[in-house]
Kinemage of the C-alpha trace (Angstrom):
@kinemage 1
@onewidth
@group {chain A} dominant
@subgroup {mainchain}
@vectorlist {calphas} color= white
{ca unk a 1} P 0.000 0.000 0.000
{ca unk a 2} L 1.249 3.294 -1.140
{ca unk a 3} L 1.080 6.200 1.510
{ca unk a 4} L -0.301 9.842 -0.197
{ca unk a 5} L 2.621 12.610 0.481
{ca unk a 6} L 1.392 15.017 3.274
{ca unk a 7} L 3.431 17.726 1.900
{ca unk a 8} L 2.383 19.085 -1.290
{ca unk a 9} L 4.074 22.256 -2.419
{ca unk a 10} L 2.309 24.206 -5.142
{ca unk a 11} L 3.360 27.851 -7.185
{ca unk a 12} L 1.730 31.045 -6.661
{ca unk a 13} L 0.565 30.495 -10.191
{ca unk a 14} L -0.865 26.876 -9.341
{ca unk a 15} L -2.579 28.370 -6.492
{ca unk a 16} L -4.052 31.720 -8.204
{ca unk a 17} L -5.106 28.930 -10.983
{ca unk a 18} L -7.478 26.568 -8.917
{ca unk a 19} L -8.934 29.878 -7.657
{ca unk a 20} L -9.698 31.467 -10.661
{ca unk a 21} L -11.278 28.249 -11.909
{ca unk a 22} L -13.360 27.942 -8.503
{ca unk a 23} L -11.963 24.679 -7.342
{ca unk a 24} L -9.968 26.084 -3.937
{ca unk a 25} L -11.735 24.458 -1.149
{ca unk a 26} L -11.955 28.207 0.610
{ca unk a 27} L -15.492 28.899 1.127
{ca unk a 28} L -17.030 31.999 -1.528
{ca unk a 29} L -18.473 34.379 1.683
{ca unk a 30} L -14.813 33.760 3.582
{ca unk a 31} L -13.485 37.318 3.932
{ca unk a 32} L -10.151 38.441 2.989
{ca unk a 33} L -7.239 38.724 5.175
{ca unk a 34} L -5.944 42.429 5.433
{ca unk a 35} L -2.141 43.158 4.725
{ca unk a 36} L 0.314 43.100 7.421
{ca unk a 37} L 1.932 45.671 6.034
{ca unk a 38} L 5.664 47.035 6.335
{ca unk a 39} L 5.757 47.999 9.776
{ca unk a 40} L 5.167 44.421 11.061
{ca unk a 41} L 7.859 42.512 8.447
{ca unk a 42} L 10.383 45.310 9.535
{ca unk a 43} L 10.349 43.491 12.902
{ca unk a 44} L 9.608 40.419 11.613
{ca unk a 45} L 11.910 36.901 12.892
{ca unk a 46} L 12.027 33.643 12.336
{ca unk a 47} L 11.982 31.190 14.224
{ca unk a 48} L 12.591 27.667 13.855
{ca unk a 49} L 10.043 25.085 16.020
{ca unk a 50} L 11.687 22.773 18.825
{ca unk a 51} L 12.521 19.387 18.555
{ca unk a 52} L 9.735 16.867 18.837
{ca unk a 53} L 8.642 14.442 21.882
{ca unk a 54} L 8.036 11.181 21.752
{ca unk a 55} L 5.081 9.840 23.723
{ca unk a 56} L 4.137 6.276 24.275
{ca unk a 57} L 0.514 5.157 25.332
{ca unk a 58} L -1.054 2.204 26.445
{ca unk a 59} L -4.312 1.714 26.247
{ca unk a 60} L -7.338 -1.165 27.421
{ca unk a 61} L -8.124 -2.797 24.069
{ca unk a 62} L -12.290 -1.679 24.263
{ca unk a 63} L -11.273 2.347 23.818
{ca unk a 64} L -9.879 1.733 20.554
{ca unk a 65} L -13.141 -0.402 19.518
């Protein structure tokens, strides 16, 4: 069994394209989103997430039923 990527990267061009042609999944009353403008990317950072946890459960075998 193959596993579907859960990454897909698209262009600005792909992405402008499904929308023009309707087929974005965003909903037609959503409203915009307003710029952020200069001010805020002036002071703008990255920053890179932490490292990940590992968690083991154990569970009774009638939850996962």
């Amino acid at each position: 069994m193959s596993k579907k990527p859960t990454l897909l990267r698209y262009t600005l061009s792909e992405v402008e394209a499904v929308h023009e042609r309707g087929e974005d999944p965003t909903r037609a009353d959503a409203p915009g989103a307003e710029s952020l403008g200069a001010e805020f990317w002036k002071s703008a950072r990255v920053v890179m997430p932490t490292g990940k946890t590992s968690v083991r459960i154990r569970l009774d075998s009638d939850v996962g039923e």
